[in-house]
Structure formats: C-alpha cells, structure tokens
C-alpha positions in Angstrom: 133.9 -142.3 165.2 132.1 -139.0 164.2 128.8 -139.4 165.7 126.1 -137.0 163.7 122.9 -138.3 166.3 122.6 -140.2 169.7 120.2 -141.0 171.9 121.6 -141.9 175.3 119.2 -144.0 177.8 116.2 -142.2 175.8 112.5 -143.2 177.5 109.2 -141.9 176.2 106.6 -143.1 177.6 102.6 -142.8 176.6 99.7 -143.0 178.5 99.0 -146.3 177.2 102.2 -147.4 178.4 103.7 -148.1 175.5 107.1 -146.2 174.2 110.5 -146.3 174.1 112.5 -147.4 177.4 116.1 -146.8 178.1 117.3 -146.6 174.1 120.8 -145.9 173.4 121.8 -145.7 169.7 124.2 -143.5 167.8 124.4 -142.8 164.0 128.2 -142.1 162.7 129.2 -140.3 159.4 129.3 -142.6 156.7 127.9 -145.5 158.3 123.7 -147.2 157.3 121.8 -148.1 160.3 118.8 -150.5 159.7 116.2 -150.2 162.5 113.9 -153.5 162.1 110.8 -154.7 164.5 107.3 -155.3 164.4 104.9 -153.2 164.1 104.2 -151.4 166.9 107.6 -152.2 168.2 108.5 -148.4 168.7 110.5 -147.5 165.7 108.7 -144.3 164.3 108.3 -143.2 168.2 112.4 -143.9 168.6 112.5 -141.6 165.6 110.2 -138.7 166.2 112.6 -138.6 169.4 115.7 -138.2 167.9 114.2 -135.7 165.5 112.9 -133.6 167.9 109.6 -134.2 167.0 108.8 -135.7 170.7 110.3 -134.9 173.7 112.3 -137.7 176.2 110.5 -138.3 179.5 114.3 -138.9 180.6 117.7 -139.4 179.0 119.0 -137.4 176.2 119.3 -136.9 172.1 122.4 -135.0 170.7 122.6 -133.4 167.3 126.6 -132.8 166.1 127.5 -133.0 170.2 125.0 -130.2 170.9 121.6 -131.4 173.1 118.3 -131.0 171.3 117.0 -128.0 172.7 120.4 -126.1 172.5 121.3 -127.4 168.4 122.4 -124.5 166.2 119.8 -124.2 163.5 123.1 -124.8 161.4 122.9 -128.5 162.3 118.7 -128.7 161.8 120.1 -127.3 158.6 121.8 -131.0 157.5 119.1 -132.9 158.7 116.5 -134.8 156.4 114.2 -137.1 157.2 110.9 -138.7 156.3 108.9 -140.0 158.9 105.3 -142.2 158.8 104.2 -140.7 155.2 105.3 -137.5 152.8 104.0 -133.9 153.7 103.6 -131.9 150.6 100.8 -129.4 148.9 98.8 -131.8 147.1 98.0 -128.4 144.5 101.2 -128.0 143.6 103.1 -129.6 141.1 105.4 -132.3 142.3 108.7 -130.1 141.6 107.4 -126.6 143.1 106.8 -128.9 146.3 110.6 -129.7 146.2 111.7 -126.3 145.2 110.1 -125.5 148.7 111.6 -127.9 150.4 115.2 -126.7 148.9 114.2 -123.4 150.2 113.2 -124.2 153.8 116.7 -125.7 153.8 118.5 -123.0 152.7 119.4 -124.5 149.4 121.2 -121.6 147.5 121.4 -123.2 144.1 117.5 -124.5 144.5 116.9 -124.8 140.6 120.3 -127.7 140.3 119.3 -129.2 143.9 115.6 -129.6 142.6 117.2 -131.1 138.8 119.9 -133.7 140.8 117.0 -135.0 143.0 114.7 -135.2 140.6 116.9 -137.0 138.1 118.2 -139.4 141.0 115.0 -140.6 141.6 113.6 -140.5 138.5 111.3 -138.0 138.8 111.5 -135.9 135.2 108.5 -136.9 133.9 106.1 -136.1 137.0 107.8 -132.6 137.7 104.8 -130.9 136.1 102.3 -132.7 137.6 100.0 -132.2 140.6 100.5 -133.9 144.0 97.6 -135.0 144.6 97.1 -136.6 141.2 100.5 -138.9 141.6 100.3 -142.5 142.6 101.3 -143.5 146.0 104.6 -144.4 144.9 105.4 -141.1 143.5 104.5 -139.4 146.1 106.5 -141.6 148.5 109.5 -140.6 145.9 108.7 -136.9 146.2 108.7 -137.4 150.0 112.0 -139.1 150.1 113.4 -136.3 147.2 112.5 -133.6 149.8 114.4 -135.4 152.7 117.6 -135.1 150.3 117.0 -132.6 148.3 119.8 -130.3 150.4 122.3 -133.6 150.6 122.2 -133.4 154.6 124.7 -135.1 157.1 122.1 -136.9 159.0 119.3 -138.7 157.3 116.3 -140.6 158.9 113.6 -142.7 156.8 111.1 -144.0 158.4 109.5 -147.2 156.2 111.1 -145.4 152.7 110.4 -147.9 150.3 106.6 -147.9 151.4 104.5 -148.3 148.2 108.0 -147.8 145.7 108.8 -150.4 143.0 111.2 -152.4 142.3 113.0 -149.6 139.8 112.4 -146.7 143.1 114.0 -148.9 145.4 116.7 -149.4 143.9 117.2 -145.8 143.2 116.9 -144.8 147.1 119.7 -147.9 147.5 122.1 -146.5 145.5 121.0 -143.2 146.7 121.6 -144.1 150.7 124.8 -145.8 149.8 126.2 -143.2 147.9 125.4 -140.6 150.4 126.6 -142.8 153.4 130.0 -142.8 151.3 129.9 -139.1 151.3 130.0 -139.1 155.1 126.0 -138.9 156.0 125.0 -140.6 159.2 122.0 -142.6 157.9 119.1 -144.4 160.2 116.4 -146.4 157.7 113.3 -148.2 159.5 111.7 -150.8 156.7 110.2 -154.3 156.9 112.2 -155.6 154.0 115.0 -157.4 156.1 116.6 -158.6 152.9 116.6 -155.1 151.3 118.4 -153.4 154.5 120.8 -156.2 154.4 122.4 -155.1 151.2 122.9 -151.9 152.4 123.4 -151.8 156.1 126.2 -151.3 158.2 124.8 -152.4 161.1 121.0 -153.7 161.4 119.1 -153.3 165.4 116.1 -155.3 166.4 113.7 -153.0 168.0 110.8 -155.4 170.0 108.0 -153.6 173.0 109.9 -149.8 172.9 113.3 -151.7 173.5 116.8 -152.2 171.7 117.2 -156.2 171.9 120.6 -156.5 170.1 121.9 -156.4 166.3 121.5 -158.8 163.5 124.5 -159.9 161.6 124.4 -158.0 158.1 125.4 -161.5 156.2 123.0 -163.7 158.4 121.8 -166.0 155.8 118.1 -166.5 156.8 117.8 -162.9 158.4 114.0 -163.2 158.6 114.1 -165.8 160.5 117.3 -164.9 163.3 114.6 -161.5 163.4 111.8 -163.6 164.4 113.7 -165.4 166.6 115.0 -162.8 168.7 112.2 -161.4 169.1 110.1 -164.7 170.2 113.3 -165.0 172.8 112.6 -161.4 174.0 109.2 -161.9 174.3 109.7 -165.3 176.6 112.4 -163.5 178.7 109.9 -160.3 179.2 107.3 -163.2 180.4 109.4 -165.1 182.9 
C-alpha cells in the first residue's frame, strides 16, 4: 500500500480539553477515506493536524514517508485541501482567484489548469465575476476548484459539499472518484453519510477527539449504525 499521509498515535490537545487523542489513520494512493462524526467530534482539528496547520502535542504526521517538519516542498507541492470554508480575494474575479492558486502551486500550464477546473466544476459562466458577489455555493466550488486546480496526490476536504447543489455535488463525486482512480490519496469529512457511501473506500467514525472504528461502505441504514456507534462509545466512555 502507497501511503501519501499518516498520522501515527497523533494527540492535540486544547486548553479546553478537548482534541484529538491517540489517532492513527493513513490515506493510500487511490483509495477515498470518509471521516464522519458529530459536530464537535474533532474532524477539522484531526485535519489541520495532518496538514500541518497545527502541531501534535505527541505522535507524529508523515507526508510521502518524510515527517512534517522535514517534507520537501516538492510534496507540499501535491497537496490540496480545503478546510472549514474557502479563502479567496473577494475583489477578484472568481477565475483570477484560481489563476493564483495554480501559481502558488507551481502550475506551469496555469491558463489549461484554470480552463479543466473550471469546466469540471462548472464554473464558465462565473469566471468573470467577483468573489464576493457569488453565492455561497459558488464560492464553496471556487474553494474546492483551488484545492484541485494542480491535480495533487493528496487531497483533504473538510465538509466539501457545504452549501453545493445537487448538480455541484455530483460534480465533486465524479471529481474525487476520478482523481482517486488516478492514484490520489483522498480524506473527505461531510455529514451526508449516504453521499460518502457512494464514493468511499473506507468510512471512520470520529466521536470526543477519538477514532471509534469503520462503517461498512454498503451498510444499509448507515445513519443509523453511525448513531449507534457513537451512543455505544459514549456509554463505554461513561462506565
């Protein structure tokens, strides 16, 4: 198994006491890892960790084998990722804001990398128009078209399909799957259980900062095995 990202026994602890406690998780090329919980169960925290975004209290995150703090900026390089909500200029128009994001990335071709996102998310028709004046879906799209505007190895959403409709999501399905089958390493938070389960390979129930165990993908009611693993982790945490 190629593993793009890992955490191994990763804690991070706040002064509240709430965190992330002892998480070990790996993301493999070409494999779609669903990470489902509650909110406030830890998910964007586990993510900011493995991007580098927080640091561990204890344990470790790898990029391409390499720890954190010693990655090549060649492996940064094929890394996207959109975490809690996009970060654009709201003055520009929504295709200069990917244009820079293709640049920061080290996108060579930056005018085709800014037309094939565009297109695959069906953004034509708001290239010209302002940030700030596009809806809340459209500007989730243009934060999701800047996480994979440079097709990167390793990709981490955090809550994607926040505010997208039904026509956006199923662009970014077809999207992750066809980028998992090109070898990405994909992690994808969301509250849609029934959405990840079309396109996961493997789907982790995160409850209180803690991995609790995996969901079948073709549970039938997957709603309710989530709920139920989590009410079972929250009675064994209280005995």
């Amino acid at each position: 198994m190629n593993v793009r990202l890992e955490a191994a026994a990763a804690t991070r602890v706040f002064s509240s006491e709430a965190g992330i406690f002892d998480v070990d998780l790996q993301l493999a090329a070409g494999r779609i890892v669903a990470l489902i919980g509650l909110n406030g169960a830890g998910k964007t925290t586990l993510m900011r960790v493995l991007l580098g975004m927080l640091r561990p209290d204890s344990g470790e995150v790898r990029l391409g084998g390499f720890r954190l703090a010693e990655a090549p900026l060649e492996e940064w390089a094929h890394v996207g990722h959109l975490v809690e909500y996009p970060l654009a200029y709201p003055e520009l128009s929504a295709r200069r804001n990917l244009e820079l994001s293709a640049r920061l990335r080290g996108v060579l071709d930056v005018e085709s990398a800014v037309d094939r996102i565009m297109s695959e998310l069906a953004l034509d028709a708001y290239a010209g128009r302002r940030y700030r004046a596009l809806s809340l879906g459209n500007k989730q799209r243009i934060g999701i078209a800047a996480a994979l505007v440079h097709d990167p190895r390793v990709i981490v959403l955090d809550e994607p399909t926040n505010s997208l409709d039904p026509a956006g999501v199923i662009r970014l399905r077809e999207s992750l799957v066809r980028r998992a089958g090109a070898g990405a390493a994909v992690l994808v938070s969301s509250h849609h259980l029934d959405e990840v389960a079309r396109i996961a390979d493997r789907i982790v129930v995160m409850n209180a900062g803690r991995l609790i165990g995996d969901l079948e993908v073709a549970t039938p009611d997957i709603e309710h095995a989530f709920f139920e693993a989590v009410r079972a982790d929250d009675e064994r945490m209280a005995t």
